[in-house]
C-alpha positions as CSV (number, residue, x, y, z in Angstrom):
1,X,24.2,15.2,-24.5
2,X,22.0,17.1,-22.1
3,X,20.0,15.2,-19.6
4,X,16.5,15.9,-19.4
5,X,14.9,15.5,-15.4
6,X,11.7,16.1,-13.8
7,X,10.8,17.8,-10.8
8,X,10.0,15.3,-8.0
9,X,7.1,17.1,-5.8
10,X,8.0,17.2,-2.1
11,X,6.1,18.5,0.7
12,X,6.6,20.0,4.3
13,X,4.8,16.4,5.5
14,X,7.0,13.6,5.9
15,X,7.4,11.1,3.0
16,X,6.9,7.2,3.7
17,X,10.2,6.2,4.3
18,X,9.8,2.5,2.4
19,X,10.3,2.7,-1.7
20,X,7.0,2.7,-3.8
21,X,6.5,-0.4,-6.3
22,X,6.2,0.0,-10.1
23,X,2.3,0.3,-11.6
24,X,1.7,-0.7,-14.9
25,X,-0.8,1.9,-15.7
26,X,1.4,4.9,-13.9
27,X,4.5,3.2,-15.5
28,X,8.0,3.2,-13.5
29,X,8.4,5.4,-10.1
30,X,10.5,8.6,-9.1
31,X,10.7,6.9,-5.7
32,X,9.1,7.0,-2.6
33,X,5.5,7.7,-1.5
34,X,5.0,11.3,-0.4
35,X,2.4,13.3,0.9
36,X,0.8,16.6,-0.2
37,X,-1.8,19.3,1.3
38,X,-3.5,21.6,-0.5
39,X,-7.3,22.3,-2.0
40,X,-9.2,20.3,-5.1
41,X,-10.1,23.1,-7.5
42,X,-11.1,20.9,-9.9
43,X,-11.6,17.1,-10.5
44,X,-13.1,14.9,-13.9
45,X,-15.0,11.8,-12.6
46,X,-14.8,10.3,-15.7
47,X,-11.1,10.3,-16.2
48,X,-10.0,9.9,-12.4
49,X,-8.4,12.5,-12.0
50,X,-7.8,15.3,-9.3
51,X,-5.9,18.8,-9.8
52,X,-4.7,20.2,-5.9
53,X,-3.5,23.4,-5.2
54,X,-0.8,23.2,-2.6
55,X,0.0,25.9,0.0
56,X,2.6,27.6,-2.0
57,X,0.4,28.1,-5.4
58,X,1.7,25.2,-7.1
59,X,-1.3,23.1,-8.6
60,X,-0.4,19.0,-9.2
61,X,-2.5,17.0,-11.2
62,X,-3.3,13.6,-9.6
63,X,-4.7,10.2,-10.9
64,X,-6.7,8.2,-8.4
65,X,-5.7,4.7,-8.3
66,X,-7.7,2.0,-8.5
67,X,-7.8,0.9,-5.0
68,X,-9.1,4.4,-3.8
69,X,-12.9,4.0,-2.7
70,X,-15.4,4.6,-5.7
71,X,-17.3,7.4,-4.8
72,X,-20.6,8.4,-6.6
73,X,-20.7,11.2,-9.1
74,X,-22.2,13.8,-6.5
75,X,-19.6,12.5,-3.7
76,X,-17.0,12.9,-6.0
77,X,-18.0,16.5,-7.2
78,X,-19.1,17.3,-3.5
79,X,-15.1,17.3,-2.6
80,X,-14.3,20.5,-5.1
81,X,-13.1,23.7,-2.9
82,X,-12.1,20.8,0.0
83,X,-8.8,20.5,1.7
84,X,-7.3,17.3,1.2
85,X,-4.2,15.5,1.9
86,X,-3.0,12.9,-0.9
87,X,-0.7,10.5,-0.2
88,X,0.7,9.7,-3.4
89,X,3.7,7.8,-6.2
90,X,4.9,10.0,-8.1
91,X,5.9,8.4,-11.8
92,X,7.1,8.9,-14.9
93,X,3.6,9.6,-16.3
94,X,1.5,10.6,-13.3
95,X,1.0,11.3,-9.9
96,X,-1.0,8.3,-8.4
97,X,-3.2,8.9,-5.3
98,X,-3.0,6.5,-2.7
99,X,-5.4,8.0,0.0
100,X,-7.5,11.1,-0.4
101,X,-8.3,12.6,3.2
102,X,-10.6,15.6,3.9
103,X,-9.0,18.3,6.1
């Protein structure tokens, strides 16, 4: 039987070196927190959810957690086309931002 694995995102920042804890909505995690640059080239306020493309041309698709400050609809839009970095869990399910810092 083959084993089936998926792709744990690294990047050139350093990763938090303590293990992330399980979420119930994101479901069990790949490990540790970790910590991505890159640009928003496009976001859905209604579902949470933020696409980044990194350095190298890879695009990740992130869900903000529920922790992360609400912003308003036109602060939300207002960060398409912005460097960010995300600190972030990667799980099962999802990518779950952290923190969301303009660059």
């Amino acid at each position: 039987m083959a084993a089936i694995f998926a792709p744990t995102l690294f990047s050139s920042a350093s990763a938090q070196p303590a293990p992330a804890a399980s979420f119930a909505a994101g479901g069990t995690t790949f490990g540790r927190v970790e910590t991505l640059q890159g640009k928003i080239i496009d976001l859905d306020l209604k579902k949470k959810v933020i696409f980044v493309k990194s350095p190298d041309n890879v695009t990740y698709k992130f869900v903000v957690a529920s922790n992360v400050k609400q912003l308003k609809t036109g602060e939300f839009e207002s960060l398409a086309g912005k460097t960010v970095e995300i600190t972030f869990i990667p799980t099962r399910t999802a990518n779950i931002a952290q923190k969301i810092e303009l660059r």
